[in-house]
C-alpha positions as CSV (number, residue, x, y, z in Angstrom):
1,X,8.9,79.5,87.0
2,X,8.9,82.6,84.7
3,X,6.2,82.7,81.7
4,X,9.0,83.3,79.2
5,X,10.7,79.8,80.7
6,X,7.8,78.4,80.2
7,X,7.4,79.4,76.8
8,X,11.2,77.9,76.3
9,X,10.8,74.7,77.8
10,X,7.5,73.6,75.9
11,X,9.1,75.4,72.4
12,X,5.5,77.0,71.8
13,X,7.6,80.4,71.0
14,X,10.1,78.6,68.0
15,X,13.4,80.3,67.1
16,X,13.2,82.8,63.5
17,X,14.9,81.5,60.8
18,X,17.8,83.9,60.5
19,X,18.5,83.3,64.4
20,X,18.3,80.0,63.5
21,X,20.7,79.9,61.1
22,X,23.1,82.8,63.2
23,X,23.4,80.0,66.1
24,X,24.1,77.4,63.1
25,X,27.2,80.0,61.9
26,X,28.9,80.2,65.4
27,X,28.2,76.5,66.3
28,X,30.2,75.7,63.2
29,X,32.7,78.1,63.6
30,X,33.6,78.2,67.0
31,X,37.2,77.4,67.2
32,X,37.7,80.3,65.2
33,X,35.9,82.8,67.4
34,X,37.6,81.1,70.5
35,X,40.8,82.2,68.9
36,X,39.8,85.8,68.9
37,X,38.5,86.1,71.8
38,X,41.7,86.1,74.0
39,X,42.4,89.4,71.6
40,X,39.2,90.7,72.2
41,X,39.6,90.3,76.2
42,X,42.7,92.0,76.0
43,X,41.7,95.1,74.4
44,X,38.6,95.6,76.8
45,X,40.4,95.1,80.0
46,X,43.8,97.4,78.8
47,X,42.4,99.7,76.7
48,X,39.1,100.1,76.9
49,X,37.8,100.0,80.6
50,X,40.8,102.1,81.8
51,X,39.1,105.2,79.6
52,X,36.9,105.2,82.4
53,X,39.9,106.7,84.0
54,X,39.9,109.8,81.6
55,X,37.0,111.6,83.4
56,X,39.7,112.9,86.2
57,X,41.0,115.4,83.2
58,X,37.8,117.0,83.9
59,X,38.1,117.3,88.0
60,X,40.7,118.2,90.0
61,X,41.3,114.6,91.2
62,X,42.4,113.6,94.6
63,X,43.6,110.0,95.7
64,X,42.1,109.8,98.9
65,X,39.0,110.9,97.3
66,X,38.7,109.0,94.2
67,X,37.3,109.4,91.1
68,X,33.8,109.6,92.8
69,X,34.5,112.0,95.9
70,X,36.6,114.6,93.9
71,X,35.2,117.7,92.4
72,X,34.1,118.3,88.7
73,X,35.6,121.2,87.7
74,X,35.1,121.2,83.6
75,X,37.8,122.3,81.1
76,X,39.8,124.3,83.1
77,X,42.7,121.7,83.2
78,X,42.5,122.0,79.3
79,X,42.2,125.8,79.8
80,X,45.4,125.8,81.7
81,X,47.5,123.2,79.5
82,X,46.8,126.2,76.5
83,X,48.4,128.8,78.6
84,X,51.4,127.1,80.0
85,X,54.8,127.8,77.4
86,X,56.5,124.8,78.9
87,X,53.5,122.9,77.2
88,X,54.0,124.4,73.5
89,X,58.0,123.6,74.1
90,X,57.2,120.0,74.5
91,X,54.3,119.8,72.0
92,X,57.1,121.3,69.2
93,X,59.9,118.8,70.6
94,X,57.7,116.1,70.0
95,X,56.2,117.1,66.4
96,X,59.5,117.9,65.3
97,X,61.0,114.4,66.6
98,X,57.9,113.0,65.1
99,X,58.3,114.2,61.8
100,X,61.9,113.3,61.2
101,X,61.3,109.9,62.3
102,X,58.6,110.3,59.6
103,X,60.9,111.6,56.8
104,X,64.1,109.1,57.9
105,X,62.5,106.3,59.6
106,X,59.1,105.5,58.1
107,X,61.3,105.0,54.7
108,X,64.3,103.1,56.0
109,X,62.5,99.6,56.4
110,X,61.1,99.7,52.6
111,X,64.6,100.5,51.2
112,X,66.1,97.8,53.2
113,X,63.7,95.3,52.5
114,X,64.1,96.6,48.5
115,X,67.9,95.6,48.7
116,X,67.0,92.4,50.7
117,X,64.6,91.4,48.3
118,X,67.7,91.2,45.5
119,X,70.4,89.5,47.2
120,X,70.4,86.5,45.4
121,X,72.7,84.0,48.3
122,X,69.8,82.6,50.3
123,X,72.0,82.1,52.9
124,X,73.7,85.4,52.9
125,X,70.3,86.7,52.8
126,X,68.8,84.7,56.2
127,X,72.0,86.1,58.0
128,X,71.9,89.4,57.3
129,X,67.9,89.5,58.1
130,X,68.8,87.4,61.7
131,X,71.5,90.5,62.3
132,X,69.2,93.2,61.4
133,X,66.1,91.7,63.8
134,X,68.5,91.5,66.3
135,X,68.3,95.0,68.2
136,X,64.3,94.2,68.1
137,X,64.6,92.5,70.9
138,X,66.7,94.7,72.9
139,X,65.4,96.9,75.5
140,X,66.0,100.6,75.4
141,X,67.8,100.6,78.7
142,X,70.4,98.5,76.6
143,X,70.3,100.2,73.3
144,X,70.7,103.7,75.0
145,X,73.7,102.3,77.4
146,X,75.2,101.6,73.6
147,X,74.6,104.8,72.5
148,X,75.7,106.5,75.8
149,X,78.9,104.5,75.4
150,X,80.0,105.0,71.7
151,X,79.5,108.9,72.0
152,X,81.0,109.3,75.3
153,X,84.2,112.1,75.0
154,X,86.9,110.5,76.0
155,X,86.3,106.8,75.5
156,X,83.2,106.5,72.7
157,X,84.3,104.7,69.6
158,X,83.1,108.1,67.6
159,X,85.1,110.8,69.2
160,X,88.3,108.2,68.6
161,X,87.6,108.0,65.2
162,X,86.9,111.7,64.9
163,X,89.8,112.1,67.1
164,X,92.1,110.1,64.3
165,X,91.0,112.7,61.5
166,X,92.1,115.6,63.8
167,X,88.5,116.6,65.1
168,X,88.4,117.6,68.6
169,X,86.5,115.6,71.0
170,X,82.2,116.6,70.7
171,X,80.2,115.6,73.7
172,X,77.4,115.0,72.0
173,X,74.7,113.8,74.9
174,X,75.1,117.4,76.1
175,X,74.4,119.4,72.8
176,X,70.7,120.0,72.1
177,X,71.5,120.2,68.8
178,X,72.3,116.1,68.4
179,X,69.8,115.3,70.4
180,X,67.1,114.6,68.1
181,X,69.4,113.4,65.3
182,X,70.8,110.8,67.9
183,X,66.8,109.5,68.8
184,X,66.1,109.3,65.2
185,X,69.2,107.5,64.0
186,X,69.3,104.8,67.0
187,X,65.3,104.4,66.6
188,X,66.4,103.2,62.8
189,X,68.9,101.2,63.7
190,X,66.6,99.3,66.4
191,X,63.7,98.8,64.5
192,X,64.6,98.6,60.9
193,X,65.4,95.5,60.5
194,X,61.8,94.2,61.9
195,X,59.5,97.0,60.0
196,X,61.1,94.9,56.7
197,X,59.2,91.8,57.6
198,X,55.9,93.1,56.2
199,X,56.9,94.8,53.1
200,X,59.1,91.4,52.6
201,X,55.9,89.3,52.8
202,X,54.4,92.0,50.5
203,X,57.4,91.2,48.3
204,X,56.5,87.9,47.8
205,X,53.1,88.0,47.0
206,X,54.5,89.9,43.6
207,X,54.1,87.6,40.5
208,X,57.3,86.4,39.1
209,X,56.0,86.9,35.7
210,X,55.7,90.3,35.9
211,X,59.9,90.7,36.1
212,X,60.1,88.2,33.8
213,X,57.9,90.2,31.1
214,X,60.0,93.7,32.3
215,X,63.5,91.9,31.4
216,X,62.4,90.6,28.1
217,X,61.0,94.3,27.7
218,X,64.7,95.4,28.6
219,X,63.3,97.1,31.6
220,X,66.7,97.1,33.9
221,X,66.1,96.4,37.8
222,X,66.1,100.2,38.8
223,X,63.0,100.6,36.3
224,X,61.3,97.0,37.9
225,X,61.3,98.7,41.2
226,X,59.8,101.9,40.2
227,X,57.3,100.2,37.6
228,X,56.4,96.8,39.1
229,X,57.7,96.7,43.2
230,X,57.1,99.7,44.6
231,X,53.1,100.0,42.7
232,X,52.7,96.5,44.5
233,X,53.8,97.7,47.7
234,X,51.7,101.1,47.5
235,X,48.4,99.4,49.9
236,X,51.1,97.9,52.4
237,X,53.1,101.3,52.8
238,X,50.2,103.2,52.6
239,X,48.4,101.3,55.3
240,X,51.6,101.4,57.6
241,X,51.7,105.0,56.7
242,X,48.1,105.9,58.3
243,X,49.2,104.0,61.0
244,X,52.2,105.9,61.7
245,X,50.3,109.3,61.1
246,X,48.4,108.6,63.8
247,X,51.2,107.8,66.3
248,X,52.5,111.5,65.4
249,X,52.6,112.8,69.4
250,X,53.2,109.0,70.6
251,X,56.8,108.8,70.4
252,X,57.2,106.5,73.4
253,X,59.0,106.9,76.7
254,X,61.3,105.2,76.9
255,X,63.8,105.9,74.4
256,X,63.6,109.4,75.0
257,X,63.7,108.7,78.7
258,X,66.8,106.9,78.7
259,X,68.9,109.6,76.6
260,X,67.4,112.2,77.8
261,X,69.1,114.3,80.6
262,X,68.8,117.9,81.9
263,X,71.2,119.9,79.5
264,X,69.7,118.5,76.2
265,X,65.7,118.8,77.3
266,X,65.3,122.3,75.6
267,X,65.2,120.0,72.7
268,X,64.4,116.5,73.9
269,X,62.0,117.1,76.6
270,X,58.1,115.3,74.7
271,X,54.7,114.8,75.8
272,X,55.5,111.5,77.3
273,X,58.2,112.5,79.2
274,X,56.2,115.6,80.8
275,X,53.6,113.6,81.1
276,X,56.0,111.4,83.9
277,X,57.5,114.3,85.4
278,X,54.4,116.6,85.7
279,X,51.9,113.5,86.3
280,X,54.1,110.9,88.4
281,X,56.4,112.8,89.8
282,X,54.7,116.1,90.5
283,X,51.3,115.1,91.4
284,X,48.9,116.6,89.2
285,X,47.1,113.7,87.9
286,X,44.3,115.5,86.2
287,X,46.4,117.9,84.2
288,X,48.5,115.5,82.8
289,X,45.5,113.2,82.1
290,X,44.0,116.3,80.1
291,X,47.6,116.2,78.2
292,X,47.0,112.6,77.7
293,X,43.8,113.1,76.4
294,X,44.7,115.4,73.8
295,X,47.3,113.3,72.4
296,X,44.6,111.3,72.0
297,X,42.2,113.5,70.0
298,X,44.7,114.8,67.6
299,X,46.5,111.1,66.7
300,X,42.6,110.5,66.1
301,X,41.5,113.3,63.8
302,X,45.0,112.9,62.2
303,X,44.4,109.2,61.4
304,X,40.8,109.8,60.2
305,X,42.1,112.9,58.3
306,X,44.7,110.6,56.4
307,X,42.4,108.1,55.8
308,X,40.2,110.3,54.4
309,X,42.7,111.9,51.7
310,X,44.3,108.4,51.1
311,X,40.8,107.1,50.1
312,X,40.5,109.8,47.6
313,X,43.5,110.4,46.3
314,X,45.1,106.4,46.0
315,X,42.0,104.0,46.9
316,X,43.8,102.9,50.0
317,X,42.5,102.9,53.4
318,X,42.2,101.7,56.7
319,X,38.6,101.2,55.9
């Protein structure tokens, strides 16, 4: 038997005060840390044990040798992502998709959860919100066989109704110049309806009171919105905000994967999607993962940037 056993089974070593009073905290609280820790599992197997996996941006990775029998070879992955032009193509396709989903998108849900929020029928009002979760909950694959389908040439519902004013027929999945209007639109209709849920819970929390006080003020419901709604929402659009700032070069795959096609990827073509054809398709594991990895930095120094000049400039952070 060990001497610090010893020591524990006769209690001649007794246990400090504030550990005393730590064990006491968790004892009494432990149906609230078993709740978190399925979360916390989670995050360490998926996200953070696989940035183990990074490492092969700095070697020139083989499968049959593994991460351990293939050869460090520094930053010249990174070197070589800096000098390729296909690279800066897709790095300006996906800032540029990322900033009009920023302009048109990030807005869309607090507009539409200001309108919701002053539809007086109750009824009318659960309806429409069931309608506009809806496309949540279906899968790119569907969503962009719906989009495929209603701007097709001959048979989309668009070119007939264009066709109707006297428009000739636009094939529009084959311009590069729709393609990123198309993303951004059908990425609004899909997830608008659920980015309102958290500015409608904001809404909520708003004291009555406060309209009550505007309309005996003669305050008319334009000047309650600017005046008393959208100051109460500021922390919960500003947090989202920071959020979405630093998502800026992680558009996700596949909705961009499932529109895109060869005659509109001058302009469609984004970091994800190279990342799959370069990476997956064409082998080179380590380059790719050196593309992955600087997504990575920049969404970080973004979101720390943001969070920095949101601190300063509106009291609202992250942290």
């Amino acid at each position: 038997m060990s001497k610090g056993a010893d020591v524990n089974a006769a209690g001649t070593v007794p246990l400090t005060e504030k550990h005393t009073r730590r064990s006491s905290y968790f004892m009494k609280n432990w149906q609230i840390y078993s709740m978190i820790a399925p979360g916390l599992l989670f995050f360490v197997v998926f996200k953070y044990i696989p940035l183990a996996g990074s490492v092969i941006a700095f070697q020139d990775y083989s499968p049959f040798g593994g991460i351990a029998g293939s050869p460090f070879v520094g930053f010249k992955h990174f070197s070589e992502l800096f000098s390729y032009e296909e690279f800066f193509l897709v790095l300006r396709n996906t800032l540029v998709i990322s900033l009009y989903q920023l302009i048109f998108g990030f807005p869309a849900p607090i507009v539409l959860a200001l309108l919701l929020n002053e539809v007086g029928k109750a009824l009318f009002k659960r309806v429409t919100q069931t309608v506009l979760y809806i496309p949540h909950f279906l899968s790119w694959v569907i969503v962009g066989g719906m989009v495929i389908s209603l701007l097709a040439p001959d048979t989309g519902l668009v070119n007939r109704v264009l066709a109707a004013f006297g428009t000739e027929k636009i094939f529009f999945m084959q311009e590069p110049s729709f393609f990123r209007s198309i993303v951004v639109v059908s990425g609004i209709w899909k997830e608008v309806g659920w980015g309102t849920i958290i500015y409608l819970a904001a809404l909520t929390g708003i004291n009555p009171e406060l309209y009550e006080a505007a309309e005996v003020d003669g305050a008319g419901k334009l000047r309650q919105v600017f005046s008393i709604t959208l100051p109460a929402l500021m922390p919960t659009i500003m947090v989202l905000l920071l959020l979405k700032i630093g998502h800026v070069l992680d558009l996700g795959f596949e909705q961009i994967y499932v529109l895109l096609n060869p005659l509109v990827r001058v302009s469609g073509d984004i970091l994800d999607t190279y990342i799959y054809r370069v990476g997956l398709l064409g082998g080179q594991y380590s380059y790719t993962t050196a593309v992955g990895l600087f997504k990575s930095v920049v969404g970080l120094v973004l979101i720390l940037g943001a969070n920095a000049i949101s601190k300063r400039s509106t009291g609202n952070s992250l942290y």
